[in-house]
C-alpha positions, 0 to 999 in steps of 0.5 A: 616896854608896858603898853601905855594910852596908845591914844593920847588926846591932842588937848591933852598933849598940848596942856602938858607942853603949855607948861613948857616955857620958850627957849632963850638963846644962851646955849645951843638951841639943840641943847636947851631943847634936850634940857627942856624935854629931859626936864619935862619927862623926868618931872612927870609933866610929860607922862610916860606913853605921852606921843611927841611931834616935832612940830608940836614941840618946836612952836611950843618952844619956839624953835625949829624942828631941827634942834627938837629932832636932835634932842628927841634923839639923844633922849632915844639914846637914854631910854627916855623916848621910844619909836614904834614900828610906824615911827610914833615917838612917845615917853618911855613906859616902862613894864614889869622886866625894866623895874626888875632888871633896874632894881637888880642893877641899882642894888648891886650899886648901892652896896658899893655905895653905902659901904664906901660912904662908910669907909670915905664920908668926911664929917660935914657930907654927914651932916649934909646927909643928915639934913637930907633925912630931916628934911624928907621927915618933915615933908608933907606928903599931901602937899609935896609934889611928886618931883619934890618927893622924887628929888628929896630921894635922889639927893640923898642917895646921890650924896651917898655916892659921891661921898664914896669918893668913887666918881666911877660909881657916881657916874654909873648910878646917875645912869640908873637914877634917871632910869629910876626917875622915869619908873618912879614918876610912872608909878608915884602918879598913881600912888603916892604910897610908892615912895617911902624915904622916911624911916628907911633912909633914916635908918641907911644914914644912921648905918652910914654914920656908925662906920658900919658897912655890913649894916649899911648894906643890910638897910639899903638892900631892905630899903630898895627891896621894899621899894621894888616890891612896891613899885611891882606891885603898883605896876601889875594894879596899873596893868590889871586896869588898863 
């Protein structure tokens, strides 16, 4: 994993779980905990090499320990939460050979993707799809946060899976995306630049509605090539000034 601020101050620790709200008691305490913490990782409000305590954790959520234990370890499980040698829990940072090998994994995917979107998508998931590049074209990126940026790329290419009609395919992309989330969220804090989803998704969309699998394929694997080629790059500048 990249090394991240192996000191985080506890003001700091405690300002991020401030924005935290209690937990209700609608489903298990261990699940709402999961929800909760998975949420704040994935929207950056926990930063990746952020240290996680129990004890923390379960007086801002006003749970015990227990159900903050159980759900710490399910994030274990997901690559979200990691533990060094003396058992410090902290956000997953991930380096150079993570981006790499997600990228590598989340290309071979969207081909599947893009060319079954080709050859399944009915007229009205277009038209959803559509919308999604209309939206993200008139977002403003000066005033969108990170996380609207971030869900405006993963609606879209989440669409595209799911109108391949492959669920198989859906399930092991969501996998990847949250993965992603986590690379993308380290990373977007640091530039904005990062995410472009303009022009290139407009491009895959307009690929996809022409029933042109050779083409959509070409435009999504130019898409996230420049995309980890810009993620690559902001890593080894956050390496080189830390």
């Amino acid at each position: 994993m990249y090394p991240g601020n192996d000191e985080i101050a506890q003001s700091s620790v405690s300002g991020e779980l401030d924005r935290m709200a209690p937990l209700a008691r609608r489903q298990s305490l261990q699940a709402q905990a999961y929800q909760a913490l998975r949420a704040a990782i994935l929207s950056g409000e926990l930063p990746s090499g952020t240290r996680l305590v129990e004890t923390q954790l379960a007086k801002q959520l006003q749970v015990s320990r227990t159900p903050i234990r159980e759900a710490i370890r399910q994030l274990q499980q997901e690559n979200l939460v990691t533990s060094d040698i003396a058992g410090t829990l902290r956000v997953a940072t991930l380096s150079m050979q993570d981006a790499v090998q997600l990228y590598t994994c989340r290309i071979a995917l969207e081909q599947l993707s893009v060319a079954g979107a080709c050859e399944n998508a009915t007229s009205e998931e277009l038209d959803n799809l559509h919308q999604l590049v209309l939206t993200a074209e008139q977002s403003d990126r000066e005033n969108s946060t990170h996380a609207q940026l971030l869900d405006l790329d993963y609606q879209f290419h989440r669409s595209i899976a799911r109108s391949s009609k492959n669920l198989w395919l859906v399930s092991l992309l969501d996998q990847v995306f949250d993965q992603m989330a986590l690379l993308r969220i380290q990373t977007l804090q640091k530039n904005p630049k990062v995410l472009e989803i303009r022009k290139e998704h407009r491009e895959i969309y307009t690929a996809i509605a022409s029933r042109s699998p050779e083409q959509a394929t070409q435009m999504v694997v130019t898409h996230l090539n420049a995309s980890r080629d810009r993620v690559l790059r902001e890593i080894e500048r956050m390496r080189q000034s830390s």
